[in-house]
Structure formats: structure tokens, C-alpha cells
C-alpha positions in Angstrom: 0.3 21.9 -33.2 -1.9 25.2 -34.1 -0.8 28.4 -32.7 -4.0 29.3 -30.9 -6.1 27.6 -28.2 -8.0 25.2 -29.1 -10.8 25.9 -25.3 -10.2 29.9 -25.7 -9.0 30.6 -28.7 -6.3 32.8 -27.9 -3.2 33.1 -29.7 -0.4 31.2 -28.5 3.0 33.1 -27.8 5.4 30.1 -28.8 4.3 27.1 -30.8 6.0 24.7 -27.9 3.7 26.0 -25.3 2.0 23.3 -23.3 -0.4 25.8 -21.4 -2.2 28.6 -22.8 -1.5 31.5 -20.6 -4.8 33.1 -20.6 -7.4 30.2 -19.3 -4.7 27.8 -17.9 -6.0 24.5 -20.2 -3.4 22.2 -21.6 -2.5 22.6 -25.3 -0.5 19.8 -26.2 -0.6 16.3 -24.2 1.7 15.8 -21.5 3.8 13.0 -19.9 3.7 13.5 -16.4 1.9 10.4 -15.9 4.4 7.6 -15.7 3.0 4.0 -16.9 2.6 1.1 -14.5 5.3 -1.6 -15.6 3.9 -4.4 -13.9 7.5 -6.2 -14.3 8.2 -4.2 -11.1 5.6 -5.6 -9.0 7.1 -7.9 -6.9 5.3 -11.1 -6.3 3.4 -12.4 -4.1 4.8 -15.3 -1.4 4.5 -18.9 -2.3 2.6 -20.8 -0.3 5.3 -22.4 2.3 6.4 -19.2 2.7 3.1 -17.5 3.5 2.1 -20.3 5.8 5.5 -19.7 7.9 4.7 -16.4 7.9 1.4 -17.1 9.7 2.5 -19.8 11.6 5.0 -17.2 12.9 2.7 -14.5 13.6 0.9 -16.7 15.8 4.1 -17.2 18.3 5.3 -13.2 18.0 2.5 -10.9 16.7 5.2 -8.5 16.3 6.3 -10.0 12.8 3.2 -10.1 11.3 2.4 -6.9 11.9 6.0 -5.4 10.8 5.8 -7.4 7.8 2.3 -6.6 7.8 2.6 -2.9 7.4 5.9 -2.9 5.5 4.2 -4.8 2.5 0.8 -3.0 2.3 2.3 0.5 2.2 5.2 -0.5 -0.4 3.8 0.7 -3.5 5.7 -2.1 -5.6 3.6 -4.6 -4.1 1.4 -6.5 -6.4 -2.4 -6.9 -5.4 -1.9 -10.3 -4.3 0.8 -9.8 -2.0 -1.0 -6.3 -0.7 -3.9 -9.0 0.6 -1.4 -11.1 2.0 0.2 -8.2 3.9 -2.9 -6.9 5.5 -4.3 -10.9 6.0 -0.8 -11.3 8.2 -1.4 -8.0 10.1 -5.2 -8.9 10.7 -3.6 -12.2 12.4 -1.0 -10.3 14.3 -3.4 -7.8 15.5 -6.0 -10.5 16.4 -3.1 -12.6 18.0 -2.4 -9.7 20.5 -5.6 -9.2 22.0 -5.8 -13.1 22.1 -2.4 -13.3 24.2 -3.3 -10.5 26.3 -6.6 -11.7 27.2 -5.0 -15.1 28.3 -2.1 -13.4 30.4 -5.1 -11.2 32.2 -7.0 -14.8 32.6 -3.6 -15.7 33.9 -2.9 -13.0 35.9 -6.3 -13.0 37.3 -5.8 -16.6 38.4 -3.1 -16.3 40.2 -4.2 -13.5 42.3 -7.0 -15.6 43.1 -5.0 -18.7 44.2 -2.4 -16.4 46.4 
């Protein structure tokens, strides 16, 4: 590493400097930046288990959504598995307004025959 800046030229006041103290630009590379390691990434549900996942969802919305929003906001989620998330918490949220449009309906009914 050369003790002057190599953007302004300045001298550099220790030869481990990272920053140069008069225009604020990095001097030597740094490794704040941690690598993916895409070991991590948990993967995606098989397909029995996905499919009892949205055969679920359609009895209690509730679980799709929880799981839902629990798997697309984890951050060692793999891309696969972020899709699944958000394709179980599009049927929860779908299966709501489908269940509370049929308990209106069934509301409304009732009033009617009373």
C-alpha cells in the first residue's frame, strides 16, 4: 500500500489507514461486505408439504398468512421458498375476504328469513 491517496493525493499519516482523512475516499479495500453462503438458505418445501400448507390455508386463513409473513421477511429464505411464502399469504388473504363475504351472504339470509 503507497503512503499517499491515490483520489487526492495527500499524504497518508499511517500506512494502515483505510480512509484518507482529507477527502474521506477509501484507501485500501475493505471487508464489511459479508458473502452470501448460499449453504444457509434454507430450502424450499417439498411438494406434500406445500400442498398441506394450502390445503390448510383454505380451512384457517390465519396459518397461511403467519407462515406467510414469517417466511418472506426471514432473510435466510431461499428465492424459491420467498415465492412460496407470499403464494400462501396471497391464498390466506384471498380466503378471508372469501369467508367473510359468505358469512355476510349468510348473515344477510337469515335476517331475511326471520
Amino acid at each position: 500500500m503507497s503512503n499517499f491517496c491515490p483520489y487526492c493525493g495527500s499524504a497518508l499519516a499511517n500506512p494502515n489507514q483505510v480512509i484518507c482523512l482529507k477527502c474521506g475516499c477509501a484507501v485500501a479495500p475493505t471487508n464489511r461486505a459479508r458473502p452470501i453462503n448460499y449453504a444457509d438458505l434454507q430450502e424450499p418445501w417439498n411438494g406434500g408439504t406445500f400442498v398441506l400448507f394450502i390445503v390448510l390455508t383454505l380451512f384457517v386463513p390465519l396459518v397461511g398468512i403467519i407462515l406467510g409473513a414469517i417466511n418472506l421477511s426471514s432473510a435466510k429464505n431461499s428465492e424459491k421458498r420467498r415465492t412460496q411464502a407470499l403464494t400462501l399469504l396471497i391464498i390466506g388473504g384471498v380466503a378471508v375476504f372469501i369467508n367473510t363475504f359468505f358469512l355476510f351472504v349468510f348473515f344477510l339470509i337469515l335476517s331475511q328469513m326471520a
